[in-house]
C-alpha positions as CSV (number, residue, x, y, z in Angstrom):
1,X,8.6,10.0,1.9
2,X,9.3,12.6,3.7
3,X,13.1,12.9,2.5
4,X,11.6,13.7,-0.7
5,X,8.8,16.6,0.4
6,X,11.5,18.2,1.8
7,X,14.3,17.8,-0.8
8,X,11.5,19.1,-3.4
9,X,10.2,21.8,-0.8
10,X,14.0,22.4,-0.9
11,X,15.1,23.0,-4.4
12,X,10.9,24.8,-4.8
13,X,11.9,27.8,-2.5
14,X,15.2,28.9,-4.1
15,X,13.2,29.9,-6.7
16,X,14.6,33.5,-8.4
17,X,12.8,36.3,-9.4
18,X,13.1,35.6,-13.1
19,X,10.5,32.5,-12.2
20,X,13.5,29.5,-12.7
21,X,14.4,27.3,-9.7
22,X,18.3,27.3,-9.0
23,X,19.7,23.9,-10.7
24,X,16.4,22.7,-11.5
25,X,15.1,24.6,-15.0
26,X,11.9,26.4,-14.8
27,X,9.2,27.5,-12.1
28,X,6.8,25.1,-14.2
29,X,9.1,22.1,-13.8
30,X,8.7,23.2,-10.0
31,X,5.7,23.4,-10.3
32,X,5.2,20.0,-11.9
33,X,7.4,18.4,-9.6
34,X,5.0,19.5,-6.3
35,X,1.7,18.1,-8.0
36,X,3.7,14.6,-8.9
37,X,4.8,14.8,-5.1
38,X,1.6,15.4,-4.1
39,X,0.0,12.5,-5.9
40,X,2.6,10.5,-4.5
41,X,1.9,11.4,-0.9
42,X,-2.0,10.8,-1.6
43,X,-1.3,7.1,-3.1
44,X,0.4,6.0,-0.2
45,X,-1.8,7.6,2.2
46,X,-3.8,4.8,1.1
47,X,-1.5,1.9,1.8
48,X,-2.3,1.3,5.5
49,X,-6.0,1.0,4.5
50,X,-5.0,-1.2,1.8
51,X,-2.7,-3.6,4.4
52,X,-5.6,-4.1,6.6
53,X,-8.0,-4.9,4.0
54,X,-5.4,-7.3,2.6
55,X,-5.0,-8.2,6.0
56,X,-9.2,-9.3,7.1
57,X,-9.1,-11.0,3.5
58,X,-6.3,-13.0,4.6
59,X,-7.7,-14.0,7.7
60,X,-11.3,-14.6,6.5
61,X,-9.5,-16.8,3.9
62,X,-7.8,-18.7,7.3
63,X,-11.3,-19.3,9.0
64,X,-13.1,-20.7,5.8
65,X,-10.7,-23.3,4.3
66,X,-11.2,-25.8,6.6
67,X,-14.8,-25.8,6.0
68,X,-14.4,-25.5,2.0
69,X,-11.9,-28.9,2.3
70,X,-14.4,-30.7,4.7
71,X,-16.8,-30.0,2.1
72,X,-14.6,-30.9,-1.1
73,X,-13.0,-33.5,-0.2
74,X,-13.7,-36.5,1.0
75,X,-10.0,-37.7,2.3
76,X,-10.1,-34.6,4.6
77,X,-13.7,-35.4,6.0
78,X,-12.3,-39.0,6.9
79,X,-9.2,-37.5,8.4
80,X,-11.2,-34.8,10.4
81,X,-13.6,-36.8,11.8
82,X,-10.7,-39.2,12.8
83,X,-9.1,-36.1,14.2
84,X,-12.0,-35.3,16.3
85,X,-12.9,-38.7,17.9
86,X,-8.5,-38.5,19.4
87,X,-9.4,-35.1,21.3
């Protein structure tokens, strides 16, 4: 991500008097490109937040399936309860 700040930070500050943006067209289309960078940054300042909330769902998901199946299925009620009378 930050290759691409500073390639666009880059191409943003050889900007001529006249207002355009050496090789890149106008100071608008600079302009454009920063805001579309900065959404960018802001969307994936999210995704670590995101991976641990994936994460807890994950591992609440872990903790409750045995209890769902012991209460769903008989087959697994026999086998658990067989399970627990070898410990």
């Amino acid at each position: 991500m930050s290759i691409i700040f500073y390639a666009v930070s880059e191409k943003s500050s050889t900007v001529s008097e006249s207002g355009s943006c050496a090789g890149t067209g106008s100071g608008e289309q600079t302009a454009a490109a920063r805001v579309e960078l900065q959404k960018v940054s802001e969307a994936s300042s999210w995704l670590p937040i995101a991976n641990i909330i994936a994460q807890a769902l994950i591992f609440i998901s872990s903790c409750c399936n045995p209890f769902i199946y012991y209460l769903s299925s008989p087959n697994f009620r026999e086998f658990s309860a067989l399970f627990l009378t070898l410990l």
